[in-house]
C-alpha positions as CSV (number, residue, x, y, z in Angstrom):
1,X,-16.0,-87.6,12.9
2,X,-19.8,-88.4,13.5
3,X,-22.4,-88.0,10.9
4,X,-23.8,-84.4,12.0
5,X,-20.3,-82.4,11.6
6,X,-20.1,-84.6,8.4
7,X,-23.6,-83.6,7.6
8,X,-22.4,-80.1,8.3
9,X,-19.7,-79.7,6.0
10,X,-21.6,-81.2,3.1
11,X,-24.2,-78.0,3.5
12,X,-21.4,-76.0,4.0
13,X,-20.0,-76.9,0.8
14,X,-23.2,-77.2,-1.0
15,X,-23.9,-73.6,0.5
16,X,-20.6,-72.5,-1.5
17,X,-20.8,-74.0,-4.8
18,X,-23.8,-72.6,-4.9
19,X,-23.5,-69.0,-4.2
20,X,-20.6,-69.5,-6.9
21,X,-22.1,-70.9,-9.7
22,X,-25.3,-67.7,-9.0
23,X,-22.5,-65.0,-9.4
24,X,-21.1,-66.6,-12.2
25,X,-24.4,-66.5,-14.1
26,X,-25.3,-63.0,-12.7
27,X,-21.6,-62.1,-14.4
28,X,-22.1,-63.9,-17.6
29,X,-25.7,-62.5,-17.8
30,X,-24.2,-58.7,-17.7
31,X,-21.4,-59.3,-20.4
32,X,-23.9,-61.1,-22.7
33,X,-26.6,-57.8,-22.2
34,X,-23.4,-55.7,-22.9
35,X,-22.4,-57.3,-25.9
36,X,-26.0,-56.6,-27.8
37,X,-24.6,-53.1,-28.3
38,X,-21.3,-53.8,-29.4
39,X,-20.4,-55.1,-32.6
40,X,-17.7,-57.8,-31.1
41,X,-17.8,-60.0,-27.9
42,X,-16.1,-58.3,-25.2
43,X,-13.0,-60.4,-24.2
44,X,-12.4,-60.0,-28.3
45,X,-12.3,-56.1,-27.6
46,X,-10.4,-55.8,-25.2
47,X,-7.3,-58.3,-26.5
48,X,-7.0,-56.4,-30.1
49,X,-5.2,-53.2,-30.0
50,X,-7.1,-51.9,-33.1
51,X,-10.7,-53.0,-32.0
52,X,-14.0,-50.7,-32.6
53,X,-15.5,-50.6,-30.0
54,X,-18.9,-49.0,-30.4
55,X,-20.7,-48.5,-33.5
56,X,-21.2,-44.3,-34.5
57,X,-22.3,-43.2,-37.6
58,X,-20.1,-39.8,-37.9
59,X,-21.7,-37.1,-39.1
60,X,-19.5,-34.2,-41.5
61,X,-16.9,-32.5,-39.1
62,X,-17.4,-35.0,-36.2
63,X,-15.0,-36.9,-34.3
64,X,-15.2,-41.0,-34.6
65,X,-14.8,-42.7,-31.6
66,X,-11.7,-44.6,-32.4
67,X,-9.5,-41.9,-32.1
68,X,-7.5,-41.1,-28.7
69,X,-11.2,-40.5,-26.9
70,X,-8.6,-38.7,-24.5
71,X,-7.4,-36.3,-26.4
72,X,-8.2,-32.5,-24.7
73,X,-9.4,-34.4,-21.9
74,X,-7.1,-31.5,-19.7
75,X,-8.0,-28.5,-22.5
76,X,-10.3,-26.4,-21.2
77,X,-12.8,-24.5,-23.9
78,X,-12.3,-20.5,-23.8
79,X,-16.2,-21.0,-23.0
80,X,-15.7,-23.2,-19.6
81,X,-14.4,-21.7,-16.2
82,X,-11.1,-22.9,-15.8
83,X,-11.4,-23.7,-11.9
84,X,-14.9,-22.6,-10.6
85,X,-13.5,-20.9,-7.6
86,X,-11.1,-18.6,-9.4
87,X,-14.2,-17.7,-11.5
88,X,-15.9,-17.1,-8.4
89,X,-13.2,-15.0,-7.1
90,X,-13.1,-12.5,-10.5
91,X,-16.7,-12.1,-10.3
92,X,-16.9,-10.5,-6.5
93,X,-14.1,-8.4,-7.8
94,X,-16.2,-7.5,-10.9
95,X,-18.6,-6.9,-8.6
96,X,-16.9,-4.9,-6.4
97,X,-14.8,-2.7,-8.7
98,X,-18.9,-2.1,-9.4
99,X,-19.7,-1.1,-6.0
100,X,-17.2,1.2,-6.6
101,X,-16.9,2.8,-10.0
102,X,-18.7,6.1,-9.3
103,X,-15.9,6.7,-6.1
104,X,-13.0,5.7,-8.6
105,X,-14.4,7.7,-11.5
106,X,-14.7,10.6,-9.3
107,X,-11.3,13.1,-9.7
108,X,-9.1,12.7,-6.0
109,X,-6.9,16.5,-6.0
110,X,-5.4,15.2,-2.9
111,X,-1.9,13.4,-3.6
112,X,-1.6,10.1,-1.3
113,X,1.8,9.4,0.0
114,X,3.5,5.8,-1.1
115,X,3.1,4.9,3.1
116,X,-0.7,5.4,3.3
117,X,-3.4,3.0,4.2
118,X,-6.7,4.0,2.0
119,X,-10.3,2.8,2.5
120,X,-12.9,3.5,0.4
121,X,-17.0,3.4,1.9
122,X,-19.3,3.2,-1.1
123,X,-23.0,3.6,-0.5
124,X,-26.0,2.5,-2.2
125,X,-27.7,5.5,-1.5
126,X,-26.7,8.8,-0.3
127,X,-26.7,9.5,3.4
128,X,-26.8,12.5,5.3
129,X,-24.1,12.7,8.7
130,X,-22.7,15.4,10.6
131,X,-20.4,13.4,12.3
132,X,-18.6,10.7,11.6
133,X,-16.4,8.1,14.3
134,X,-13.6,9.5,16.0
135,X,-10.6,7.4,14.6
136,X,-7.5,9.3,16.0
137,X,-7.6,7.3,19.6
138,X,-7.1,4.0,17.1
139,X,-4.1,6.0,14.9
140,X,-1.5,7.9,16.0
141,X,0.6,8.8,12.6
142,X,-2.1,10.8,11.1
143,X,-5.8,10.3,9.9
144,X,-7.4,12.6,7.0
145,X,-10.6,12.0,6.0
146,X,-12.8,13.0,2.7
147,X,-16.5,13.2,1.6
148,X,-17.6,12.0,-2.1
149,X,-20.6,14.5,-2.5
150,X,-22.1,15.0,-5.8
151,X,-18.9,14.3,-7.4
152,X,-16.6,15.8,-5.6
153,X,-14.2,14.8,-3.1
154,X,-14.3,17.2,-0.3
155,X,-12.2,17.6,3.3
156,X,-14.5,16.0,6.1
157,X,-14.9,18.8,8.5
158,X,-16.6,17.9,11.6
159,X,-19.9,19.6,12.7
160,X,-20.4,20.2,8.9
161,X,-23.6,18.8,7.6
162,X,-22.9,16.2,4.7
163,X,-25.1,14.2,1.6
164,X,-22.8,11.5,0.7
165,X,-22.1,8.8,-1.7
166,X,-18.7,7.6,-0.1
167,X,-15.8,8.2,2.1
168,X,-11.7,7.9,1.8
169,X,-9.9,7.3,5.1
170,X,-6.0,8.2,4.8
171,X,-4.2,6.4,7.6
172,X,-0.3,7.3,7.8
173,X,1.4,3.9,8.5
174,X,4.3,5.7,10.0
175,X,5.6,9.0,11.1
176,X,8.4,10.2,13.0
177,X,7.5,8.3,16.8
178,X,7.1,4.8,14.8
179,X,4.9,2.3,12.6
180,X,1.8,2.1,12.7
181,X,0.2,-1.7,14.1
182,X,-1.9,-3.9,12.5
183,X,-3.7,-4.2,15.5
184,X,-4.7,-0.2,15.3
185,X,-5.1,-1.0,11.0
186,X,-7.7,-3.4,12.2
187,X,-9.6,-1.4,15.1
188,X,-9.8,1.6,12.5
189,X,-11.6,-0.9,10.0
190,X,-13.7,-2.4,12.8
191,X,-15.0,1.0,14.1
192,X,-16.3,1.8,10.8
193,X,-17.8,-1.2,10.0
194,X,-20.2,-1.1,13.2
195,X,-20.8,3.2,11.2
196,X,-21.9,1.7,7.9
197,X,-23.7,-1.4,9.5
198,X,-26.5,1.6,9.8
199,X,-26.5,2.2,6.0
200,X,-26.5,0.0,2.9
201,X,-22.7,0.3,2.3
202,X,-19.6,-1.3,1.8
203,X,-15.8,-0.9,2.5
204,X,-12.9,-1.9,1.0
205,X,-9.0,-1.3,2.1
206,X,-5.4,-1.3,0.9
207,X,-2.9,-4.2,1.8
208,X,-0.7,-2.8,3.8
209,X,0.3,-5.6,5.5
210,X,4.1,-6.4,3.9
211,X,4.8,-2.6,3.6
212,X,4.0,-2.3,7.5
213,X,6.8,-5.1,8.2
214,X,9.1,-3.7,6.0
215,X,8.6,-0.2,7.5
216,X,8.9,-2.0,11.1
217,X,12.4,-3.8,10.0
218,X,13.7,-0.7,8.8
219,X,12.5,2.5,11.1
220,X,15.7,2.7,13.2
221,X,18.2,2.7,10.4
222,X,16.0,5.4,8.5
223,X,15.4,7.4,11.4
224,X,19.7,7.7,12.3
225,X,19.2,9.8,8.6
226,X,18.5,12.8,10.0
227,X,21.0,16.2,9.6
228,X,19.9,19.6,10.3
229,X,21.8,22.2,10.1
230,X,22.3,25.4,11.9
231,X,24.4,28.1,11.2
232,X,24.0,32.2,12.8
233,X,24.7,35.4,11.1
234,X,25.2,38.6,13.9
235,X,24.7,42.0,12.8
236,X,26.3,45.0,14.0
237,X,23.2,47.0,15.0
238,X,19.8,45.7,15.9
239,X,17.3,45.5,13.0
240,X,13.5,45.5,13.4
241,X,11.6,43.1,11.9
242,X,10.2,45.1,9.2
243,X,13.4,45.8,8.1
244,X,14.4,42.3,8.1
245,X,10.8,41.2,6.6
246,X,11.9,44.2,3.9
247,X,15.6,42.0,2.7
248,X,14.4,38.6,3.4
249,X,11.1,38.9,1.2
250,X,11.5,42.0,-1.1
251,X,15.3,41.5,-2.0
252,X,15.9,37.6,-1.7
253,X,11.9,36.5,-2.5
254,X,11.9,34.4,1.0
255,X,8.1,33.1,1.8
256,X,6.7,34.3,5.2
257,X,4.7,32.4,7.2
258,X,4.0,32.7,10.7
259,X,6.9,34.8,11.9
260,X,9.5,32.5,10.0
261,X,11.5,33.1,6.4
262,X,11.5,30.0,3.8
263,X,13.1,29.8,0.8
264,X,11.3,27.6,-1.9
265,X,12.2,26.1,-4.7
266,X,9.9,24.2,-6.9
267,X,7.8,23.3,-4.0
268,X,10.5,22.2,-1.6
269,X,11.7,24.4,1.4
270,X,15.5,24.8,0.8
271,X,16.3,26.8,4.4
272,X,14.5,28.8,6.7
273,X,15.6,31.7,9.1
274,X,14.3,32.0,12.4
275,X,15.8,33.8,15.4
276,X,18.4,32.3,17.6
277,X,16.2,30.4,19.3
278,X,14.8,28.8,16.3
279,X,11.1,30.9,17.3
280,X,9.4,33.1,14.8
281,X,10.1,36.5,14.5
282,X,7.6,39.0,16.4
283,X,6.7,42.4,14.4
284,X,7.4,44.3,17.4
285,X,10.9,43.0,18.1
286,X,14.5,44.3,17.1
287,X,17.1,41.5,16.2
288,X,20.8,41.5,16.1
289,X,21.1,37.1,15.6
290,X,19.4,35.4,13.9
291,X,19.5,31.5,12.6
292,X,19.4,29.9,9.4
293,X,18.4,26.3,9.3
294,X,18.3,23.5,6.8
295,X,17.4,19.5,6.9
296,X,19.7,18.0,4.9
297,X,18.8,14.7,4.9
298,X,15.8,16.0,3.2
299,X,18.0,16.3,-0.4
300,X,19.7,13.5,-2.2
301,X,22.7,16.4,-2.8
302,X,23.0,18.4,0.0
303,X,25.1,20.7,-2.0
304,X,21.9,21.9,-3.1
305,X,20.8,23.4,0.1
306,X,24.5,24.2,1.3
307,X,25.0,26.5,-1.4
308,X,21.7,28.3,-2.0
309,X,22.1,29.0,2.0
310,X,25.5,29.9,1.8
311,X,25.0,32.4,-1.2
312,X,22.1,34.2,0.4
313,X,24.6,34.9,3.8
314,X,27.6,36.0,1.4
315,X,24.8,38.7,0.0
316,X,23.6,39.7,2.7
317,X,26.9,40.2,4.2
318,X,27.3,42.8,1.7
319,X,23.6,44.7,2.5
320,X,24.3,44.6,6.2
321,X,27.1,44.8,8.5
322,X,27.1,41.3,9.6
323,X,29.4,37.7,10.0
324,X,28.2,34.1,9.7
325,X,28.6,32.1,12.4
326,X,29.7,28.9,12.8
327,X,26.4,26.4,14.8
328,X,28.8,27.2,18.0
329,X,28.2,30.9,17.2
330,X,31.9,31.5,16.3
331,X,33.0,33.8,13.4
332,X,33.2,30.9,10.5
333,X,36.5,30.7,8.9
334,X,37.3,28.9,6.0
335,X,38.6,25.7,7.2
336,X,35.0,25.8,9.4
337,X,33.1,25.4,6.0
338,X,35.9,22.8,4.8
339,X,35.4,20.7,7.9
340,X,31.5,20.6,7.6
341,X,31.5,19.6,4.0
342,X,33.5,17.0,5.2
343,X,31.3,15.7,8.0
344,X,28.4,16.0,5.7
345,X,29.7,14.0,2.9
346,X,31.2,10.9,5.7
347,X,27.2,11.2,6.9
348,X,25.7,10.9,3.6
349,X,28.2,8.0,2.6
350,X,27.3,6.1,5.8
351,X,23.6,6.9,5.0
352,X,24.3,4.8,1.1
353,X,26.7,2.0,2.8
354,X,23.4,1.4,4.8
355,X,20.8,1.5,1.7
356,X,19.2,4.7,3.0
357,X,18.6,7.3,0.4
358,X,18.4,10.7,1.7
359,X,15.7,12.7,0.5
360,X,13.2,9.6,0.0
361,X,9.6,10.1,0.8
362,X,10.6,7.7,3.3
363,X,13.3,9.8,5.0
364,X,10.9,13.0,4.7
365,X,8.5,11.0,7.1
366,X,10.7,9.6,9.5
367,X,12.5,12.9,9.3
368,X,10.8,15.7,8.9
């Protein structure tokens, strides 16, 4: 080894100890500045367990430092957000449930169905429209819209000049052809949107998304629920309809409505009587058959229907010279009646085995 490299590693060395020997008197230079405000050297602080570390003069109800300075470190004070964006997330709702109040305060008459998708447009300001976006090409299962003016909800009829604080969209999320898609949920939303980009409003909706699956998973199995029922009565002369119109609404309190007999009870049609082509009636007409219908599947006891149908054709057997007929339009003998109870107690057994429940909402829609 030659004097240079030897020259060399003495700097290098030199170089070292040096650097050392400045950090170790930058370290000891920080402790000792440290230490001034304690009341013991360091190294003796940390090595007893029962040290003080800082000097505090405690004032009457305070807390001295030398208890567990952790303790409610993970409280949180009833006056301190518990997680800043859970705060933030109450607040828009506070603030929406704002935007909102004077559509929620106002009284809705209208009963909405359990299978409904609602939105709500609130405006800042009233606004006047005559016409409003066509949303039927984005919803097939039924749209029914309203108008909040001056308090009242009212029907939206089209052409019809309106001053308005808000609007409530009804969407049907399923009828009798299917479900409705959250694909046509979200074109529905969208096309209003771009309507009250115009104004100074805002919209809010339902979430509809888990009831949509669950309607999707079980529409086949609902819709097998249907059972209508048909039977025929034949009289032995022809009857015009006035006469008919005269038992079926003076003697047995039927409803009329377009050419067709119901019978209501407590708001639900029991059975209905058409003629024997399940048409309405025409004033002009003379009848000999006629046909007495009833959904069955829209009653959790069909016994309820069978026998308020059943009692009606045993009276009126005894107005009018006339048989029941059986839905082949056979004379119906008593094993006939034995063998349909028994095919409409095996279909409302299978309808249970299979977690439908006849006369749901549910079954109402899919079968009405």
């Amino acid at each position: 080894m030659n004097e240079v490299q030897i020259a060399i590693i003495g700097l290098v060395v030199t170089l070292i100890i040096a650097i050392v020997a400045y950090h170790f008197y930058q370290e000891r230079k920080f402790k000792d500045s440290i230490s001034r405000g304690f009341n013991q050297s360091i190294d003796d602080a940390l090595n007893e367990d029962n040290a003080t570390v800082l000097e505090s003069k405690v004032e009457d109800g305070g807390v001295p430092f030398d208890k567990d300075i952790f303790a409610g470190l993970n409280e949180v004070s009833e006056d301190e957000p518990k997680d800043l964006l859970e705060v933030a997330v109450v607040e828009e709702q506070k603030e929406q449930d704002n935007d909102f109040e004077y559509l929620n305060n106002a009284k809705f008459d209208y009963k909405i169905g359990t299978y409904v998708h609602v939105i709500d447009v609130a405006f800042a300001n009233s606004i006047k429209f005559k016409l409003l976006p066509d949303l039927t090409p984005f919803c097939s299962k039924g749209i029914t819209t309203f108008v909040l003016e001056k308090n009242e909800w009212l029907e939206y009829e089209k052409g019809k000049k309106y001053n308005a604080n808000g609007l409530r969209i009804l969407i049907g999320l399923i009828n009798e052809d299917g479900v409705v898609s959250p694909l046509q949920l979200s074109n529905v939303y969208n096309e209003l949107t771009r309507f009250i980009a115009k104004y100074d409003g805002k919209i809010r909706q339902t979430n509809s998304e888990e009831k949509v699956v669950e309607l999707q998973k079980n529409f086949k199995k609902y819709k097998s629920a249907s059972l209508e029922l048909e039977l025929f009565v034949v009289n032995h002369d022809y009857l015009s309809y006035n006469a008919l119109r005269q038992i079926f609404v003076n003697d047995y309190g039927l409803i009329e409505q377009n050419g067709i007999f119901y019978k209501v009870i407590d708001g639900q049609i029991i059975f209905y009587i058409t003629n024997e082509n399940s048409g309405a009636f025409e004033s002009d007409n003379s009848y000999r058959l006629f046909a007495i219908n009833s959904k069955l599947h829209h009653f959790a006891d069909p016994m309820i229907a069978l026998d308020a149908l059943f009692d009606l054709a045993e009276s009126y057997q005894t107005k009018v010279d006339s048989r029941l007929l059986t839905s082949n339009k056979m004379i119906m003998k008593e094993y006939d009646y034995k063998s349909l109870i028994r095919q409409i107690e095996l279909h409302f057994n299978n309808l249970k085995r299979n977690d439908v429940e006849p006369g749901s909402e549910l079954v109402k829609v899919i079968c009405p």
